[in-house]
C-alpha positions as CSV (number, residue, x, y, z in Angstrom):
1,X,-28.9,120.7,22.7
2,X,-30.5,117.4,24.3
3,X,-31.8,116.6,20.3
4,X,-28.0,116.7,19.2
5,X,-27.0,114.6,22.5
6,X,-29.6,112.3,21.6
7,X,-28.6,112.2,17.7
8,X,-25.1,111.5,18.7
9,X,-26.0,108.3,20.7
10,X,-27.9,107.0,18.2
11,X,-24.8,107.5,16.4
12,X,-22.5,105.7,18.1
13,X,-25.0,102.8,18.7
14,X,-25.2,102.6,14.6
15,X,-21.7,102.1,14.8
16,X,-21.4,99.8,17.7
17,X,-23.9,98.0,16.2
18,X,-22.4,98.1,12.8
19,X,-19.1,96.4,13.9
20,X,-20.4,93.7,16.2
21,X,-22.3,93.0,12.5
22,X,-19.0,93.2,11.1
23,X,-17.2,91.1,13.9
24,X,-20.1,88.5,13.9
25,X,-19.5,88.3,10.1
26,X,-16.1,88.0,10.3
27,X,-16.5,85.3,13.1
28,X,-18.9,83.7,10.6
29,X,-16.6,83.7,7.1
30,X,-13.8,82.4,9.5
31,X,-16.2,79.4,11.1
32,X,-17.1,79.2,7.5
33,X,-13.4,78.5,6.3
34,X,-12.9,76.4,9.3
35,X,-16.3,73.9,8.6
36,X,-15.3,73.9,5.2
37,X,-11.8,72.7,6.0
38,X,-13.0,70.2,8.8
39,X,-15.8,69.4,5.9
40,X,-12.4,68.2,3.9
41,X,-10.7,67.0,5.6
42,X,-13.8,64.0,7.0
43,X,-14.3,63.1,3.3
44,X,-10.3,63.0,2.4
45,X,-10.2,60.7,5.7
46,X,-13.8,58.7,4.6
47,X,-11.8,58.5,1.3
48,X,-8.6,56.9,3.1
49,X,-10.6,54.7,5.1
50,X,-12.8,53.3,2.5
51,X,-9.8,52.7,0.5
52,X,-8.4,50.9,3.2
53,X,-11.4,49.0,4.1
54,X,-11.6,48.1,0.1
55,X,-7.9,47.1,0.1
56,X,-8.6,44.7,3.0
57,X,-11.1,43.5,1.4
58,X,-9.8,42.1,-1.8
59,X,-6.4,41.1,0.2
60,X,-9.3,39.3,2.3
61,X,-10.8,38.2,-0.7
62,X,-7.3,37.5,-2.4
63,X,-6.4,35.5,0.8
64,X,-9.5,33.4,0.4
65,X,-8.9,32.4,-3.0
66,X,-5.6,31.1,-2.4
67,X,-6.8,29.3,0.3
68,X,-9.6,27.4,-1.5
69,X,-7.4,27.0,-4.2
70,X,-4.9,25.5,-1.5
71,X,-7.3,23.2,-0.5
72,X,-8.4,21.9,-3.8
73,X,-4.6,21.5,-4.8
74,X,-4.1,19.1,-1.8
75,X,-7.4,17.3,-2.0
76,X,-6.4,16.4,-5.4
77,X,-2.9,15.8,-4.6
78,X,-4.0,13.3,-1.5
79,X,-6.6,11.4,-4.2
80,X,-4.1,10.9,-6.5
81,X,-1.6,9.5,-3.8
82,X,-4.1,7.3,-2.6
83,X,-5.2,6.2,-6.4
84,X,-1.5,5.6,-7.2
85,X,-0.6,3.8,-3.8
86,X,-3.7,1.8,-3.9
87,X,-3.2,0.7,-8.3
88,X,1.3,0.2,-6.6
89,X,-0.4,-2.4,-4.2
90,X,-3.0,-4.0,-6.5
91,X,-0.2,-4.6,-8.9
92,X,2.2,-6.0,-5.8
93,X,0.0,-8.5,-5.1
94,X,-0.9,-9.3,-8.6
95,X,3.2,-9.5,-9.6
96,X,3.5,-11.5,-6.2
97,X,0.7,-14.2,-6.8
98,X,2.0,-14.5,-10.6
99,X,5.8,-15.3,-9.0
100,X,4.1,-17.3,-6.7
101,X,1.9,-19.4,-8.6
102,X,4.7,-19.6,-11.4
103,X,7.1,-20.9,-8.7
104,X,4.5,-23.2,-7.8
105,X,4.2,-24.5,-11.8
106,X,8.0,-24.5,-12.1
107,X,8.0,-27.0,-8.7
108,X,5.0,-29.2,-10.5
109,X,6.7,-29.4,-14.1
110,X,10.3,-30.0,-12.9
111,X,8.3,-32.8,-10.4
112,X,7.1,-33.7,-13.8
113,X,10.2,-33.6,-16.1
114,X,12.1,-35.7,-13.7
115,X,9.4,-38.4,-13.2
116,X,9.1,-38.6,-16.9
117,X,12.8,-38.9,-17.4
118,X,12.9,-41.4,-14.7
119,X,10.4,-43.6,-16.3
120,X,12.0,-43.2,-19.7
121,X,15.3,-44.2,-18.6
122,X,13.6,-47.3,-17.0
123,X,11.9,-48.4,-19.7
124,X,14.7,-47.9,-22.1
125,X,13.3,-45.1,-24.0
126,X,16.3,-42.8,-23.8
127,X,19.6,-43.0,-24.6
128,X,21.5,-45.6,-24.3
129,X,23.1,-45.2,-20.8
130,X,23.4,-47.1,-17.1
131,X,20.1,-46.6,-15.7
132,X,20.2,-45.8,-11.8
133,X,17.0,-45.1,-9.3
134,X,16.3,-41.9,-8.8
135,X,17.1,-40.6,-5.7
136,X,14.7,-39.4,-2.9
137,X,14.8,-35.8,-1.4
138,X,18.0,-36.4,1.6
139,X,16.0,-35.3,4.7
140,X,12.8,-37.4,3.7
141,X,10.9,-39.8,6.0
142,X,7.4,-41.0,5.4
143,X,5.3,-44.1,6.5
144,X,3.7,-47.1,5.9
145,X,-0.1,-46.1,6.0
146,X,-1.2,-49.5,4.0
147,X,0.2,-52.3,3.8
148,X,-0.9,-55.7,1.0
149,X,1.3,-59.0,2.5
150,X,-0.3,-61.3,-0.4
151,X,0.9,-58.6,-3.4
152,X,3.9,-57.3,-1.4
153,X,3.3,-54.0,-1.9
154,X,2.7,-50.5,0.9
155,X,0.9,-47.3,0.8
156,X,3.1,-44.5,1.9
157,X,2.3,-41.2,3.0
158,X,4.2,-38.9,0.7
159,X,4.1,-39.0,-3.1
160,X,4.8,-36.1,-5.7
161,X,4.6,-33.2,-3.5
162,X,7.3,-34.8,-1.2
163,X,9.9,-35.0,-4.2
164,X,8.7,-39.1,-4.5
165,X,9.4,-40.3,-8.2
166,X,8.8,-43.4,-10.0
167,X,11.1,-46.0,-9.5
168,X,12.7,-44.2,-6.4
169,X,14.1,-46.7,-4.3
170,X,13.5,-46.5,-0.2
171,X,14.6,-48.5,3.3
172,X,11.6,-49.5,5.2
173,X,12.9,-49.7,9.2
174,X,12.1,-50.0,12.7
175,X,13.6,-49.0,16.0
176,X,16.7,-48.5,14.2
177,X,17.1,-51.9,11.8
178,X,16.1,-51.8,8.0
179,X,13.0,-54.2,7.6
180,X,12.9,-54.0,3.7
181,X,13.4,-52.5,0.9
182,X,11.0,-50.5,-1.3
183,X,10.8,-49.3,-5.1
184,X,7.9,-46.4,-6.5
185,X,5.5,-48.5,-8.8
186,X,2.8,-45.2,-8.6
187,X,2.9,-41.6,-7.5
188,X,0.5,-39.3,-6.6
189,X,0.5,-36.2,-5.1
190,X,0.8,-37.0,-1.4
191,X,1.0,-40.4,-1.3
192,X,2.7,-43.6,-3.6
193,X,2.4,-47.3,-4.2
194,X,5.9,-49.1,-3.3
195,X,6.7,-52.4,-3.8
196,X,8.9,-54.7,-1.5
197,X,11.8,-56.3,-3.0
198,X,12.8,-59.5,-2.1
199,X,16.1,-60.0,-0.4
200,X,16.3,-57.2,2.1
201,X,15.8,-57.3,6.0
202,X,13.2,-59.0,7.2
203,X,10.8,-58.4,4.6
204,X,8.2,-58.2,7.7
205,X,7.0,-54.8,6.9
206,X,4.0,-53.2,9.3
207,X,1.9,-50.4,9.2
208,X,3.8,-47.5,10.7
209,X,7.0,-48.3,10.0
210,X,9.3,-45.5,8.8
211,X,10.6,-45.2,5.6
212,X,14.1,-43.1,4.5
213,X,16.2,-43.0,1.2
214,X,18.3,-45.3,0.5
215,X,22.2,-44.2,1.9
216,X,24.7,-43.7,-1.0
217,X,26.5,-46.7,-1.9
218,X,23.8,-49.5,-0.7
């Protein structure tokens, strides 16, 4: 009796034993299932993540690129504007100083032309017409810097540059009264040899006195 009592408990232990063994492996299979899942599921989201962290990269990458590029396109753009605005300005002033300098020639060779002419028609060279003085610029006024009493004849201070030709004709005067009269022998470019014709005024020309064209008409 107590050997069957005792057979049965070992009995039932067996089998207590046998489905904890069961539960445990059940518990097991399932943490199994779940470590595989969770096991999945960290390399789908290491997958999403190094994709994403790829992604940014070449948008990072994609981003630098376009600004380098950027910046080369407007470093070469501003060293072209500059070489463009600095060849617009050399070629300003060079187009300036030719205008200049051929304004300048046109000045001296119609200066030229007209003293030419003038001593052509005075010497009878030209056509066969009236001869008559050219005329002095309107608004001129020089003075008598030299003056020769025994040749009757004045340095003034104004010559070619002034719009003086040979053979011009000028009133020497003082404090309002015409002193004498005056005709170009010489020009030069700031300054002329006159000399003083008879009949006119005093004829008592001085150093200093001021010297106008001659009015229309006189």
């Amino acid at each position: 009796m107590q050997l069957r009592q005792q057979l049965a408990a070992e009995t039932k232990l067996r089998q207590d034993r046998e489905g904890e063994l069961a539960k445990g492996k059940a518990i097991a299979a399932e943490t199994q299932t779940v470590l595989q899942k969770t096991r999945a599921d960290l390399e789908t989201a290491t997958a999403k993540y190094k994709e994403a962290t790829d992604r940014a990269a070449v948008s990072a990458s994609e981003l630098a690129e376009v600004k380098r590029e950027l910046s080369e396109f407007q470093s070469v753009s501003e060293a072209a504007l500059r070489s463009q605005s600095e060849k617009a300005s050399v070629q300003i002033r060079k187009l300036r100083d030719d205008f200049d300098g051929a304004v300048a020639e046109n000045k001296f060779l119609s200066r030229k032309l007209q003293r030419l002419t003038s001593v052509i028609d005075r010497d009878g060279l030209g056509p066969r017409t009236e001869w008559k003085a050219p005329n002095a610029p309107v608004n001129f006024t020089g003075k008598v810097t030299v003056l020769d009493p025994k040749w009757q004849f004045v340095v003034l201070n104004a010559g070619e540059n002034q719009g003086i030709l040979p053979y011009a004709e000028l009133l020497v005067t003082r404090g309002g009264e015409v002193v004498a009269k005056l005709r170009i022998k010489s020009v030069e470019d700031n300054q002329c040899i006159a000399n003083i014709l008879p009949g006119w005024g005093s004829g008592k020309v001085a150093e200093g006195d001021t010297v106008i064209p001659v009015p229309p008409g006189l």
